[in-house]
mmJSON file of the N, C-alpha and C atoms, coordinates in Angstrom:
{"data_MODEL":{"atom_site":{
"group_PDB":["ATOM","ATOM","ATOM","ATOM","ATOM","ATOM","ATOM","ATOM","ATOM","ATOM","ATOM","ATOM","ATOM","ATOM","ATOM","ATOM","ATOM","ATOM","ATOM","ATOM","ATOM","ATOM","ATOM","ATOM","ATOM","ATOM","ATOM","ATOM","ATOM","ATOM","ATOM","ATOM","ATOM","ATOM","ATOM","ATOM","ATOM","ATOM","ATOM","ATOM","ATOM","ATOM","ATOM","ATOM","ATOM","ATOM","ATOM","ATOM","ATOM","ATOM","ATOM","ATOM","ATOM","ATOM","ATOM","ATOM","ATOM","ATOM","ATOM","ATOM","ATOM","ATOM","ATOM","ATOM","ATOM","ATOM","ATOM","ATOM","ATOM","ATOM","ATOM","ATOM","ATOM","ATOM","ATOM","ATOM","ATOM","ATOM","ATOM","ATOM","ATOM","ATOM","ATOM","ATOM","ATOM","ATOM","ATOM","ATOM","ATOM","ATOM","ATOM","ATOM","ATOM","ATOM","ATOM","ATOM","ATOM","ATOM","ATOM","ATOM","ATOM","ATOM","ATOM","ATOM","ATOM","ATOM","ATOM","ATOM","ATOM","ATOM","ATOM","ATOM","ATOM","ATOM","ATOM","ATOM","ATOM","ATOM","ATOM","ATOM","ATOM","ATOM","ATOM","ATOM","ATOM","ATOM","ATOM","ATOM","ATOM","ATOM","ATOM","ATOM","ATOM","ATOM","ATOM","ATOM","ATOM","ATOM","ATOM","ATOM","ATOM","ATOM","ATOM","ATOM","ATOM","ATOM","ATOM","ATOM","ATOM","ATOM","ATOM","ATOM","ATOM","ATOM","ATOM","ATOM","ATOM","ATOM","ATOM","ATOM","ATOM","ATOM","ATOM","ATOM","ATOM","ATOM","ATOM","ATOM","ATOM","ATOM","ATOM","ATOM","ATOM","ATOM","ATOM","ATOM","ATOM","ATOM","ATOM","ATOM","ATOM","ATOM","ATOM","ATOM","ATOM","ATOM","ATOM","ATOM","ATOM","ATOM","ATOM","ATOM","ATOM","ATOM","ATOM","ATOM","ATOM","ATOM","ATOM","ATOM","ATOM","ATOM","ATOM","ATOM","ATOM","ATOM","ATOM","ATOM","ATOM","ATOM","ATOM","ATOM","ATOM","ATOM","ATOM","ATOM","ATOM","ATOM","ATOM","ATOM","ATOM","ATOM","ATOM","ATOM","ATOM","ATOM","ATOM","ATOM","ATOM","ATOM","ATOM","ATOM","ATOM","ATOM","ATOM","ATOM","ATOM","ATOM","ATOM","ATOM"],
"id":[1,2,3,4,5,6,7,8,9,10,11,12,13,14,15,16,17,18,19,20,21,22,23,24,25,26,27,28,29,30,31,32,33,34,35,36,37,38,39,40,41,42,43,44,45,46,47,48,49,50,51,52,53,54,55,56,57,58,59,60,61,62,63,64,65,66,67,68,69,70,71,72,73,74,75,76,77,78,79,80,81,82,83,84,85,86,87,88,89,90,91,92,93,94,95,96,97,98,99,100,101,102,103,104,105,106,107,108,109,110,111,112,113,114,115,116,117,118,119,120,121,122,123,124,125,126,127,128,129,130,131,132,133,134,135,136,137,138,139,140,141,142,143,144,145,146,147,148,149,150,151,152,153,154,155,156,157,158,159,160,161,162,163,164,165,166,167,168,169,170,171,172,173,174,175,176,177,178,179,180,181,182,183,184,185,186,187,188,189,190,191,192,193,194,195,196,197,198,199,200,201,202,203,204,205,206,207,208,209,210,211,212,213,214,215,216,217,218,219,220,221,222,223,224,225,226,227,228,229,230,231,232,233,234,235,236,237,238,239,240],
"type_symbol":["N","C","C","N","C","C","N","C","C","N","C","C","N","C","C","N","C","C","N","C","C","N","C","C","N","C","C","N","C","C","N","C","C","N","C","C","N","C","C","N","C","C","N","C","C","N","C","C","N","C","C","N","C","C","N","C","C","N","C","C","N","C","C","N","C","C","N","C","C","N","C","C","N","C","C","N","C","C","N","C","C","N","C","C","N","C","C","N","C","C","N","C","C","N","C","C","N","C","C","N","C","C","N","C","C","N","C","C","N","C","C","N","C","C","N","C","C","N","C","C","N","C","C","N","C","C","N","C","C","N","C","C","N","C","C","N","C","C","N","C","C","N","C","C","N","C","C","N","C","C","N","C","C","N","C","C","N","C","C","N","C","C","N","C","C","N","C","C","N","C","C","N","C","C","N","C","C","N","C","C","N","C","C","N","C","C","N","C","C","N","C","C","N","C","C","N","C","C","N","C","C","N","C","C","N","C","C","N","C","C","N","C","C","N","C","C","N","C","C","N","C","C","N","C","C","N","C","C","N","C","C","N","C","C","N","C","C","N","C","C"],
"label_atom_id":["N","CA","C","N","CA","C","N","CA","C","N","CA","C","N","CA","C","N","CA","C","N","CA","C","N","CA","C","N","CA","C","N","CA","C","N","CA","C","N","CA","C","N","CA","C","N","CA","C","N","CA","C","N","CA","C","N","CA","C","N","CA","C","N","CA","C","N","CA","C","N","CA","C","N","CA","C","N","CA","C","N","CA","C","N","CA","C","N","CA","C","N","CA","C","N","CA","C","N","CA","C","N","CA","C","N","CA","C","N","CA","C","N","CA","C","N","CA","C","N","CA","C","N","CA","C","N","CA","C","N","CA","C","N","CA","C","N","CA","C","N","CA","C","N","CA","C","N","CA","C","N","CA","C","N","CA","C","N","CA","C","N","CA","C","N","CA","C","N","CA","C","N","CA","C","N","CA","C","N","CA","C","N","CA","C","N","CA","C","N","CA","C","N","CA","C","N","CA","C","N","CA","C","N","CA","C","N","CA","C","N","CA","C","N","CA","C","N","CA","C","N","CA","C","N","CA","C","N","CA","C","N","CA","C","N","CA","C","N","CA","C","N","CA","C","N","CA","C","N","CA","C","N","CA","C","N","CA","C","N","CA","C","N","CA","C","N","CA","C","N","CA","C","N","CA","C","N","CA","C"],
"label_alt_id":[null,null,null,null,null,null,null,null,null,null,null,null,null,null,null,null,null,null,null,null,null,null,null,null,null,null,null,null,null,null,null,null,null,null,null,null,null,null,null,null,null,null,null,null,null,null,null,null,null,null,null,null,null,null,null,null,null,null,null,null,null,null,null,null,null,null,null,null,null,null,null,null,null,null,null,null,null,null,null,null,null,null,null,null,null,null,null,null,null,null,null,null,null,null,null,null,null,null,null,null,null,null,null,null,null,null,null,null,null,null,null,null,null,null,null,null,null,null,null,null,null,null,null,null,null,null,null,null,null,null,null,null,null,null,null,null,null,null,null,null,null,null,null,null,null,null,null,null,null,null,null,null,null,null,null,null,null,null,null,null,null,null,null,null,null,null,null,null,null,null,null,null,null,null,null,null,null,null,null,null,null,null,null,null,null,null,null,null,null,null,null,null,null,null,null,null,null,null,null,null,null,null,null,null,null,null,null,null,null,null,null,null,null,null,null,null,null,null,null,null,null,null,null,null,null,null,null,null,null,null,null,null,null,null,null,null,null,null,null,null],
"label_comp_id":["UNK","UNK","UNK","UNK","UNK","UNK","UNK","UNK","UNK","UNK","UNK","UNK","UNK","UNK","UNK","UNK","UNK","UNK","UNK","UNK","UNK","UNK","UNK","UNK","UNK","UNK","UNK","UNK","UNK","UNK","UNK","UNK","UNK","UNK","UNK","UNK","UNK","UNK","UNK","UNK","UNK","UNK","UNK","UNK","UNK","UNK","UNK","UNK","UNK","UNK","UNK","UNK","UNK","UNK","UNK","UNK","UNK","UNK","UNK","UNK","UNK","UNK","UNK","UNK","UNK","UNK","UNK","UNK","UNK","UNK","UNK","UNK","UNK","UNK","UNK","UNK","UNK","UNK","UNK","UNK","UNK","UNK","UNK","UNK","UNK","UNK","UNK","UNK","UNK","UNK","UNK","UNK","UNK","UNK","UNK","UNK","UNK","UNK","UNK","UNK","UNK","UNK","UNK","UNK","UNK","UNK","UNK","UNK","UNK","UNK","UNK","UNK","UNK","UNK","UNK","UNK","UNK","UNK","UNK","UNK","UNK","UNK","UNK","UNK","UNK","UNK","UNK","UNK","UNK","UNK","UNK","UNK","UNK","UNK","UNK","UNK","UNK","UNK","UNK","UNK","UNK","UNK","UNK","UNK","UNK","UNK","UNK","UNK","UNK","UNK","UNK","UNK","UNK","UNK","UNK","UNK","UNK","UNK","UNK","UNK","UNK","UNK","UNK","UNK","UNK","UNK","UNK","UNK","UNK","UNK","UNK","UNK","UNK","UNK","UNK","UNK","UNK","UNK","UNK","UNK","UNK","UNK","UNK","UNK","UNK","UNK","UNK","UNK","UNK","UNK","UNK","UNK","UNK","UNK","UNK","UNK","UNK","UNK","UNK","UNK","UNK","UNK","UNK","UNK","UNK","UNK","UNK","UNK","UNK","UNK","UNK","UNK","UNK","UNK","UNK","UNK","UNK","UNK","UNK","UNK","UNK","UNK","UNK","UNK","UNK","UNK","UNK","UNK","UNK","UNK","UNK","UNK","UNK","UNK","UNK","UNK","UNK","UNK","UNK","UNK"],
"label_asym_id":["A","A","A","A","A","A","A","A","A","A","A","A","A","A","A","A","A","A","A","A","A","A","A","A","A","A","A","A","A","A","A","A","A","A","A","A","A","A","A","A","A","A","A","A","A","A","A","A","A","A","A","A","A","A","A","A","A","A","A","A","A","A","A","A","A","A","A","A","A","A","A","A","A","A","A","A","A","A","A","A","A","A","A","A","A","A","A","A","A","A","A","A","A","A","A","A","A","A","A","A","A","A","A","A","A","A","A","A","A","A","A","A","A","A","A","A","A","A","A","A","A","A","A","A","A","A","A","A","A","A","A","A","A","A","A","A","A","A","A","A","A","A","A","A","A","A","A","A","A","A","A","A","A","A","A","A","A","A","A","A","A","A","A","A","A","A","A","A","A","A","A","A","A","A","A","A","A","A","A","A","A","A","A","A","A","A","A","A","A","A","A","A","A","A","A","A","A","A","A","A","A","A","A","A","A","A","A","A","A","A","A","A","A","A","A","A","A","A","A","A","A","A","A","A","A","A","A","A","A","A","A","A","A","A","A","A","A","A","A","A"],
"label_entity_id":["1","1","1","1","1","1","1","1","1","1","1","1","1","1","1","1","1","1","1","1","1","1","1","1","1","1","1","1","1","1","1","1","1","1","1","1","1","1","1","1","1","1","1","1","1","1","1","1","1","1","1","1","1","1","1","1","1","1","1","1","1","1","1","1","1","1","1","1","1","1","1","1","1","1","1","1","1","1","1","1","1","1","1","1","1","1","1","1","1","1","1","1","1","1","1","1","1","1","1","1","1","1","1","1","1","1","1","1","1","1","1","1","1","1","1","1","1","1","1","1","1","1","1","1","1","1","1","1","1","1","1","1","1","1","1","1","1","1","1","1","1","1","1","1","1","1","1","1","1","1","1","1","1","1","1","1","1","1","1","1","1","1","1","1","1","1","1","1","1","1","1","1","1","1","1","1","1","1","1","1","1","1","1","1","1","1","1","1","1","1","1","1","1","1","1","1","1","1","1","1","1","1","1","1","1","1","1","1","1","1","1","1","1","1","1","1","1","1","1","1","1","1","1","1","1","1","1","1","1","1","1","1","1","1","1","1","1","1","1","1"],
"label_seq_id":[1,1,1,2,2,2,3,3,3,4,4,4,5,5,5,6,6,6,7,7,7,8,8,8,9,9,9,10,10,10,11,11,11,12,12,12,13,13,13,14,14,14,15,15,15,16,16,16,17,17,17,18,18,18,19,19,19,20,20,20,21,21,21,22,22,22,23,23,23,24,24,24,25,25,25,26,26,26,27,27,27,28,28,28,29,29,29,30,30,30,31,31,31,32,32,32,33,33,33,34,34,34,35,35,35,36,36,36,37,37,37,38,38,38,39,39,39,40,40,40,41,41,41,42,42,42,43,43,43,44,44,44,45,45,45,46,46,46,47,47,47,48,48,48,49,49,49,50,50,50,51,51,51,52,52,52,53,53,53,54,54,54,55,55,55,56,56,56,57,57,57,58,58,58,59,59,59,60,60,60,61,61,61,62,62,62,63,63,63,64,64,64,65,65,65,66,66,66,67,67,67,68,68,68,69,69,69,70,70,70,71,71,71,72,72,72,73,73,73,74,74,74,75,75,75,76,76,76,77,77,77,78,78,78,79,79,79,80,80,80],
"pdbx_PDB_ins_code":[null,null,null,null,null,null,null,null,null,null,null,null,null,null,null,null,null,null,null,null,null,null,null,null,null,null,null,null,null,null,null,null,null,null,null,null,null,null,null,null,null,null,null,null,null,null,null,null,null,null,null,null,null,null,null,null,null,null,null,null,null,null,null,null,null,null,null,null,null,null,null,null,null,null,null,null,null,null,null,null,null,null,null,null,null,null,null,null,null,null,null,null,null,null,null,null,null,null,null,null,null,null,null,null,null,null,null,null,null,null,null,null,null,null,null,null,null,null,null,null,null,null,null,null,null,null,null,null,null,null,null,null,null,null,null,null,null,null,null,null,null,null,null,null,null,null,null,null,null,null,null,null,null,null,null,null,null,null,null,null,null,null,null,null,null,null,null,null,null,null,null,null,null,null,null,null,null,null,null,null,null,null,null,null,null,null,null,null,null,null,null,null,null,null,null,null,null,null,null,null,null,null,null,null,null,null,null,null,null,null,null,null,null,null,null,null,null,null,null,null,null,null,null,null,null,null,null,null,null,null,null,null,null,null,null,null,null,null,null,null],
"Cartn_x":[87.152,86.313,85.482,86.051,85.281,84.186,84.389,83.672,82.512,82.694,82.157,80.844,81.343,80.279,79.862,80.313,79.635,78.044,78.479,77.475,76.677,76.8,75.904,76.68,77.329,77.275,77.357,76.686,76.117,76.835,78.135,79.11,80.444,80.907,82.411,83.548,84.638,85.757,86.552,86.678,87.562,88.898,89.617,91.157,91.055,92.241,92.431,93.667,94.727,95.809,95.233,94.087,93.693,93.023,92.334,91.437,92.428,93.403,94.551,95.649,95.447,95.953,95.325,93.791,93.226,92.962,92.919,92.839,94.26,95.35,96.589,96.234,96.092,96.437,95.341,94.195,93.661,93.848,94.634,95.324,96.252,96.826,97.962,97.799,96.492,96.048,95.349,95.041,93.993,95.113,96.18,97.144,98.359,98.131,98.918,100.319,100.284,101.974,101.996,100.994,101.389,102.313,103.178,104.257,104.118,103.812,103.968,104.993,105.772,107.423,107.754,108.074,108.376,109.864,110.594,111.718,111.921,113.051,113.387,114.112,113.771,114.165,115.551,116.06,117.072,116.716,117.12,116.948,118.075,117.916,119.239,118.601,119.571,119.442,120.324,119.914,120.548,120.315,121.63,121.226,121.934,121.196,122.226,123.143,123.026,123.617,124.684,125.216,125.771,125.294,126.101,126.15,125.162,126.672,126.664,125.262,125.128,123.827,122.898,122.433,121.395,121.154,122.456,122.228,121.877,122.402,122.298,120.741,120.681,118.654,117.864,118.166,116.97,117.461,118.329,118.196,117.406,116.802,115.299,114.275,114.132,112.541,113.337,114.282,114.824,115.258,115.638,116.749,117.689,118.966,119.164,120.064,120.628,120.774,122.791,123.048,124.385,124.859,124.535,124.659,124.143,124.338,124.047,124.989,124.192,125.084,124.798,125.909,125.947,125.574,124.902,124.906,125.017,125.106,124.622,122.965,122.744,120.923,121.218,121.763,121.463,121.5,122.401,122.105,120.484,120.075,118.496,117.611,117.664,116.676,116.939,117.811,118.397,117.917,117.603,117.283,116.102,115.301,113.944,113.54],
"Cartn_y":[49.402,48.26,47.91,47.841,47.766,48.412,49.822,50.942,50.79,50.296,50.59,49.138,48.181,46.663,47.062,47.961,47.962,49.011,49.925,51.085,50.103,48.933,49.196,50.206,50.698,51.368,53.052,53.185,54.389,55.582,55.137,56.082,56.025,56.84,57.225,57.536,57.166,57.362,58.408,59.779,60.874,61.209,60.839,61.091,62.829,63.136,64.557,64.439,63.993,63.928,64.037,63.153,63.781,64.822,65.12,66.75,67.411,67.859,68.691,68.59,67.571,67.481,68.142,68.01,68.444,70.226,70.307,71.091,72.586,71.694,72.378,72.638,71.345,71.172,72.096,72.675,73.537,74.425,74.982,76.202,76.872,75.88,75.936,76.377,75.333,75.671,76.832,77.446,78.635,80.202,79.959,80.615,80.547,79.45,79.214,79.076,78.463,77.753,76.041,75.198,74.056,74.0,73.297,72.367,72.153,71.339,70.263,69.652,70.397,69.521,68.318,67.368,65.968,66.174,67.331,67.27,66.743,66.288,66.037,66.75,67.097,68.479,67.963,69.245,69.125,68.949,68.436,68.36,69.008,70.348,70.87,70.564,69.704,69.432,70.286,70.498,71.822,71.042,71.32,71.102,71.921,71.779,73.078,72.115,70.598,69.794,68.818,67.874,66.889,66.635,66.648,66.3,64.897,64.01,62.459,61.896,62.375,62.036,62.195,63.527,63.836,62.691,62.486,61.725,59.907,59.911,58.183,58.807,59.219,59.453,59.197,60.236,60.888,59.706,58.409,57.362,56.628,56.578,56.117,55.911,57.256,57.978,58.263,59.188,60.049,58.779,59.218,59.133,60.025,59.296,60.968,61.797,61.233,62.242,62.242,62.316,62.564,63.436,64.62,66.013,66.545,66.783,67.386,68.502,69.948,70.703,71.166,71.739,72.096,73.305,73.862,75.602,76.218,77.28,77.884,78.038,78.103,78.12,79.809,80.434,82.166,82.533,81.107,81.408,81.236,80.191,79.54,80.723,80.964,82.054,83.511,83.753,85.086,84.487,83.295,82.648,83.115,83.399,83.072,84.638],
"Cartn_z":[115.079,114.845,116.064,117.19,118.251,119.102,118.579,118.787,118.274,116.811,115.414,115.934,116.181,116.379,118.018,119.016,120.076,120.098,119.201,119.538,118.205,117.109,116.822,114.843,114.728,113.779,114.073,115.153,115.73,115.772,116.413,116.81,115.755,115.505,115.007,115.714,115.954,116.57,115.857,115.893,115.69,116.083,114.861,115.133,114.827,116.286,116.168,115.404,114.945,114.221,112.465,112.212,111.32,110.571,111.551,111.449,111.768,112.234,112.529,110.761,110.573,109.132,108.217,108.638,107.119,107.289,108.963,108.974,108.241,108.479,108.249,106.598,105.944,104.455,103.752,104.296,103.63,104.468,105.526,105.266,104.476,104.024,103.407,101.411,101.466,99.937,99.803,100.812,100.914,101.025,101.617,101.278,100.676,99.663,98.726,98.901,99.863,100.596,100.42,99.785,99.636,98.931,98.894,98.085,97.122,96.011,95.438,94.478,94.597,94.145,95.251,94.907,95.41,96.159,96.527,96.81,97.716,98.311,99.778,100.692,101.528,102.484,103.085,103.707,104.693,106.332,107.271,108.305,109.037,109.904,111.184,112.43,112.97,114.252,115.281,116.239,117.227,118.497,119.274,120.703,121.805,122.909,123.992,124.792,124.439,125.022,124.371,124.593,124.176,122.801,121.907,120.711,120.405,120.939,121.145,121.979,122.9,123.736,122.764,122.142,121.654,120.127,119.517,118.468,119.051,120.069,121.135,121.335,121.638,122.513,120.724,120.386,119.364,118.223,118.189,117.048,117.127,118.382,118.845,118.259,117.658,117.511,115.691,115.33,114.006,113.397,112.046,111.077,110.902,110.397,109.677,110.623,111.544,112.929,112.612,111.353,110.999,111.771,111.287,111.705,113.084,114.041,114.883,115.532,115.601,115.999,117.577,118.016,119.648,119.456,120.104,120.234,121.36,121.639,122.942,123.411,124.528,124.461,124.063,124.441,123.536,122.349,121.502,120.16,119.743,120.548,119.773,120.473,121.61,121.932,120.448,119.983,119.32,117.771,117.661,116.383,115.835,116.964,117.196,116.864],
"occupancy":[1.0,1.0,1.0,1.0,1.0,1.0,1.0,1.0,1.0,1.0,1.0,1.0,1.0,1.0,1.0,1.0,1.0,1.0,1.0,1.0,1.0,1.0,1.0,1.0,1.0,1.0,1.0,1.0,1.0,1.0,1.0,1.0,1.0,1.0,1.0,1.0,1.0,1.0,1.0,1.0,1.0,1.0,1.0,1.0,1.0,1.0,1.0,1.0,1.0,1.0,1.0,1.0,1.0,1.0,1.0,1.0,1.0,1.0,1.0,1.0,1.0,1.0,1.0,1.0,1.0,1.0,1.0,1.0,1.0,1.0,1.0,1.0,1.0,1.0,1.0,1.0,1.0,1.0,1.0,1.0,1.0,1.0,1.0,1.0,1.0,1.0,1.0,1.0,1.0,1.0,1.0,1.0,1.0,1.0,1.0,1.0,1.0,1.0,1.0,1.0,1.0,1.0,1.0,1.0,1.0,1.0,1.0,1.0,1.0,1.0,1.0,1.0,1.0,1.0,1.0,1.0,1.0,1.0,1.0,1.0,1.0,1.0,1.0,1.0,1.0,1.0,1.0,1.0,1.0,1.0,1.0,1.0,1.0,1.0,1.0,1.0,1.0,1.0,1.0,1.0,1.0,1.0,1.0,1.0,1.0,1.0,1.0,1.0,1.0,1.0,1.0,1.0,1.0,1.0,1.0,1.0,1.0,1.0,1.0,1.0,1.0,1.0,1.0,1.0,1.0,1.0,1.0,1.0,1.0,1.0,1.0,1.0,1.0,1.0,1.0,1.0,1.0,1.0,1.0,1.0,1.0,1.0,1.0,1.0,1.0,1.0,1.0,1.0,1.0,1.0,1.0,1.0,1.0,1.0,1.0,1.0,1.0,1.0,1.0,1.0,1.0,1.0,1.0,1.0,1.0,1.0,1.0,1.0,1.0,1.0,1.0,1.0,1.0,1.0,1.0,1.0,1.0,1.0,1.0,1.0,1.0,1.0,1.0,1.0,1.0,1.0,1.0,1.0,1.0,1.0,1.0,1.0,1.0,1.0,1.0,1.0,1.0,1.0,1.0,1.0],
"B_iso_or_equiv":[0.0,0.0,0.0,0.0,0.0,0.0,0.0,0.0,0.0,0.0,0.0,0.0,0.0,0.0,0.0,0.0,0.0,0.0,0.0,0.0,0.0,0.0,0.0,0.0,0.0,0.0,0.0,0.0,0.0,0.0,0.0,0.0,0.0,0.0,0.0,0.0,0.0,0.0,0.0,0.0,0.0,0.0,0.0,0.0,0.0,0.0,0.0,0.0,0.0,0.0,0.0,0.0,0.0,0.0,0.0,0.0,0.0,0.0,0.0,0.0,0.0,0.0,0.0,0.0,0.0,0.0,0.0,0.0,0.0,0.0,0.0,0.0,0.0,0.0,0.0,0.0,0.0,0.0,0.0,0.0,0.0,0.0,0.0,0.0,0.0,0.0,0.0,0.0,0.0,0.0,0.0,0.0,0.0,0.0,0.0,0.0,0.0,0.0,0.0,0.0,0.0,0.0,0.0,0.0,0.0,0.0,0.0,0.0,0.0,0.0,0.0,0.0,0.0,0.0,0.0,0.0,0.0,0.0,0.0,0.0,0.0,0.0,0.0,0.0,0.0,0.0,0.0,0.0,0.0,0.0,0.0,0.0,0.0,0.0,0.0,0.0,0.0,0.0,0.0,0.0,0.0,0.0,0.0,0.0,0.0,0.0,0.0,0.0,0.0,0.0,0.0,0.0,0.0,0.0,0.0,0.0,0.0,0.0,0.0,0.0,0.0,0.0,0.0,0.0,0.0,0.0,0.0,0.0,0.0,0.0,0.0,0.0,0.0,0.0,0.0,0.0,0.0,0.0,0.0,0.0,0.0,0.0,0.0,0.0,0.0,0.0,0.0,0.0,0.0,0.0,0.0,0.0,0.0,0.0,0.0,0.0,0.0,0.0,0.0,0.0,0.0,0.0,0.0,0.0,0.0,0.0,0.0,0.0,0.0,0.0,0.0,0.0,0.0,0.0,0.0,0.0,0.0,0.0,0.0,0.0,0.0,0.0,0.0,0.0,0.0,0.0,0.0,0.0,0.0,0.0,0.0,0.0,0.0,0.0,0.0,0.0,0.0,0.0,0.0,0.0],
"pdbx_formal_charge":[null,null,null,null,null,null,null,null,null,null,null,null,null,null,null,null,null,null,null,null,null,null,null,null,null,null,null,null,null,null,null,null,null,null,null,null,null,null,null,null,null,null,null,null,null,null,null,null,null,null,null,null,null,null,null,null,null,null,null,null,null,null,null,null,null,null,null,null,null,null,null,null,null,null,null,null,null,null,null,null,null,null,null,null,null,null,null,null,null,null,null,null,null,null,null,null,null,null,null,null,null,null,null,null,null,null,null,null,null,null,null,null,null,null,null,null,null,null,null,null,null,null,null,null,null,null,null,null,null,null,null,null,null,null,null,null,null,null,null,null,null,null,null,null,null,null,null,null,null,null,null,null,null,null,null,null,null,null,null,null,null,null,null,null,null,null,null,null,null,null,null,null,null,null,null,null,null,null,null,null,null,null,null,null,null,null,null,null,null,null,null,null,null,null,null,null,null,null,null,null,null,null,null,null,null,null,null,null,null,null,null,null,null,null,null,null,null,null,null,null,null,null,null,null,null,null,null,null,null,null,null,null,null,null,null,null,null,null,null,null],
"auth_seq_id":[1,1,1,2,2,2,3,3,3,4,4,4,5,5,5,6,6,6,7,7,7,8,8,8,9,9,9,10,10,10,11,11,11,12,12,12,13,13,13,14,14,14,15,15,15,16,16,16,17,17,17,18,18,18,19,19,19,20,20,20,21,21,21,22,22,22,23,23,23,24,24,24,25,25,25,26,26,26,27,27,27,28,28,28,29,29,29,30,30,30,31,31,31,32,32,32,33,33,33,34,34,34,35,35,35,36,36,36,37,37,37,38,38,38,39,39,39,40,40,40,41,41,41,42,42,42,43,43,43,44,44,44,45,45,45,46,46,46,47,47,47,48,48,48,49,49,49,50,50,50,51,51,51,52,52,52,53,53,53,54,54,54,55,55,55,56,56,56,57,57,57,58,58,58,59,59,59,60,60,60,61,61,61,62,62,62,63,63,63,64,64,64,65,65,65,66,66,66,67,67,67,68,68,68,69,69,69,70,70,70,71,71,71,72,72,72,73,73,73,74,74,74,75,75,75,76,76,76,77,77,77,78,78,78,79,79,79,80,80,80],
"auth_comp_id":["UNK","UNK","UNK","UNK","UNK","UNK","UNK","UNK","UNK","UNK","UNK","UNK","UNK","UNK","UNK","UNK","UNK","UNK","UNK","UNK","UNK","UNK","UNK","UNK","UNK","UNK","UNK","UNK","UNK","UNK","UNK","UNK","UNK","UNK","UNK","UNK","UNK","UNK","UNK","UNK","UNK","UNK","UNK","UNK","UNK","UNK","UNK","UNK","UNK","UNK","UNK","UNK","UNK","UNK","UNK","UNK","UNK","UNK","UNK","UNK","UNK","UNK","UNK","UNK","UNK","UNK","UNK","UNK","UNK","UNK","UNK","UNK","UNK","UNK","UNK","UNK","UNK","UNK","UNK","UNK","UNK","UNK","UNK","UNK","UNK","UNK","UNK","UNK","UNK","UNK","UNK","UNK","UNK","UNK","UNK","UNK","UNK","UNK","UNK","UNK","UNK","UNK","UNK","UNK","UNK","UNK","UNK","UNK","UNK","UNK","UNK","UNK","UNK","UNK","UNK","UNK","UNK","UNK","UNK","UNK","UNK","UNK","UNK","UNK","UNK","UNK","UNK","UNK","UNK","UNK","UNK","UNK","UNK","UNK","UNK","UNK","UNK","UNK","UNK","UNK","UNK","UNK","UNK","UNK","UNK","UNK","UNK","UNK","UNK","UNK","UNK","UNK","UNK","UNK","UNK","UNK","UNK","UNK","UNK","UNK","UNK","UNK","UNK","UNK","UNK","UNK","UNK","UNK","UNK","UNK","UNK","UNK","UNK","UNK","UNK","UNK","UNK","UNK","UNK","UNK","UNK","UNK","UNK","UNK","UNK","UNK","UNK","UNK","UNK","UNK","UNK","UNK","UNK","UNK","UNK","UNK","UNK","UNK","UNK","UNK","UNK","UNK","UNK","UNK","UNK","UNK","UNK","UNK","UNK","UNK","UNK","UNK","UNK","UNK","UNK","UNK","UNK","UNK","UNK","UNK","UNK","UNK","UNK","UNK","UNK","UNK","UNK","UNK","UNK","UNK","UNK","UNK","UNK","UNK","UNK","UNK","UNK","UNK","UNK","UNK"],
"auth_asym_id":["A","A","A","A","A","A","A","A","A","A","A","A","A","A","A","A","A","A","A","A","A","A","A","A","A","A","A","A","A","A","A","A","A","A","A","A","A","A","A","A","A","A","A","A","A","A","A","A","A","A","A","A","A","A","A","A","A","A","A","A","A","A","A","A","A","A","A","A","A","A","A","A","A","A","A","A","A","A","A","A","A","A","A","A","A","A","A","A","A","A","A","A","A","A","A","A","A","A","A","A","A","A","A","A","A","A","A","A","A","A","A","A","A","A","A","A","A","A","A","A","A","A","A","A","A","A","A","A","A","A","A","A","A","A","A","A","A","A","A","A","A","A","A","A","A","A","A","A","A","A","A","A","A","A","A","A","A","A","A","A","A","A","A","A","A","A","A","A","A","A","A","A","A","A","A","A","A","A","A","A","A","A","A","A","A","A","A","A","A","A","A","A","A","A","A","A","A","A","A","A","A","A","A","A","A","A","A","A","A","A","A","A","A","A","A","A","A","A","A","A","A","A","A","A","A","A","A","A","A","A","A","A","A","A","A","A","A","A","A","A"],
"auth_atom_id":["N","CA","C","N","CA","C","N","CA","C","N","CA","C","N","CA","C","N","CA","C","N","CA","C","N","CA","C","N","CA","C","N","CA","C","N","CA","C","N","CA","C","N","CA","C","N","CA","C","N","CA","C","N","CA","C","N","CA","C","N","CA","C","N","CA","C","N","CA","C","N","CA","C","N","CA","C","N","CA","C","N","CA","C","N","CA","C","N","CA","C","N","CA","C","N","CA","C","N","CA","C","N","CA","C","N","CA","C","N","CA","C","N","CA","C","N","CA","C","N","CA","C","N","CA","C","N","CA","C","N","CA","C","N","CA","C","N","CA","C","N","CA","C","N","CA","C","N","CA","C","N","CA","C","N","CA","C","N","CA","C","N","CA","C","N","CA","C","N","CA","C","N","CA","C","N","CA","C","N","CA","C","N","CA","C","N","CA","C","N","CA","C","N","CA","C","N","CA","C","N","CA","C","N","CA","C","N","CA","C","N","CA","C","N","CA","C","N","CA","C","N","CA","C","N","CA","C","N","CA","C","N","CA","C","N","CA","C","N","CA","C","N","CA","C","N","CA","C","N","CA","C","N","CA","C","N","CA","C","N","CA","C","N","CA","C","N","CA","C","N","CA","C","N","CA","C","N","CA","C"],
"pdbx_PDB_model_num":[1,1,1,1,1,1,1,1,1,1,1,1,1,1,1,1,1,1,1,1,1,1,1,1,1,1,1,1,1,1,1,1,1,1,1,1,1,1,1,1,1,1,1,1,1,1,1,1,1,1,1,1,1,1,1,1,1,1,1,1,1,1,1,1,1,1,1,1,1,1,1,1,1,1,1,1,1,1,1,1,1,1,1,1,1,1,1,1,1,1,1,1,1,1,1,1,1,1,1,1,1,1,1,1,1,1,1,1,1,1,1,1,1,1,1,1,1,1,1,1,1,1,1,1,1,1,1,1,1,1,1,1,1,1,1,1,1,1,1,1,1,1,1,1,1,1,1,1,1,1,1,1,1,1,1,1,1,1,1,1,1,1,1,1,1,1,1,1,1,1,1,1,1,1,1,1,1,1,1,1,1,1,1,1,1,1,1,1,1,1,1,1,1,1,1,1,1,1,1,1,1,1,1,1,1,1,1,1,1,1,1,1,1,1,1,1,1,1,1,1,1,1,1,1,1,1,1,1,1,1,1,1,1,1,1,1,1,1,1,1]
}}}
């Protein structure tokens, strides 16, 4: 809004979060990997650290953080 009444009308403010969206979502339709079943996914959480820490830190920001598993960091590199 402020942008929008300083220039005047003139200028547009460009979210990269959304061009990165649209950009994804017609990749996706263009190779025929969109979705569209309404399901609700699973979430695995992995850590090379503390279980407990990682679920105390990341209740912050997540949901959902039931499950958290410990791994070795050589399992996740060997994942990959």
């Amino acid at each position: 809004g402020v942008l929008h009444s300083v220039t005047g009308g003139r200028m547009g403010l460009i979210s990269s979060a959304e061009e990165a969206a649209k950009d994804i979502y017609f990749e996706l339709v263009q190779r025929g990997l969109l979705r569209r079943v309404r399901e609700v996914g699973t979430r695995r959480f992995m850590t090379s650290g503390d279980p407990e820490q990682f679920r105390e830190v990341g209740s912050r920001f997540l949901t959902g953080l039931d499950s958290v598993e410990q791994v070795p960091v050589l399992a996740l590199v060997n994942e990959q």
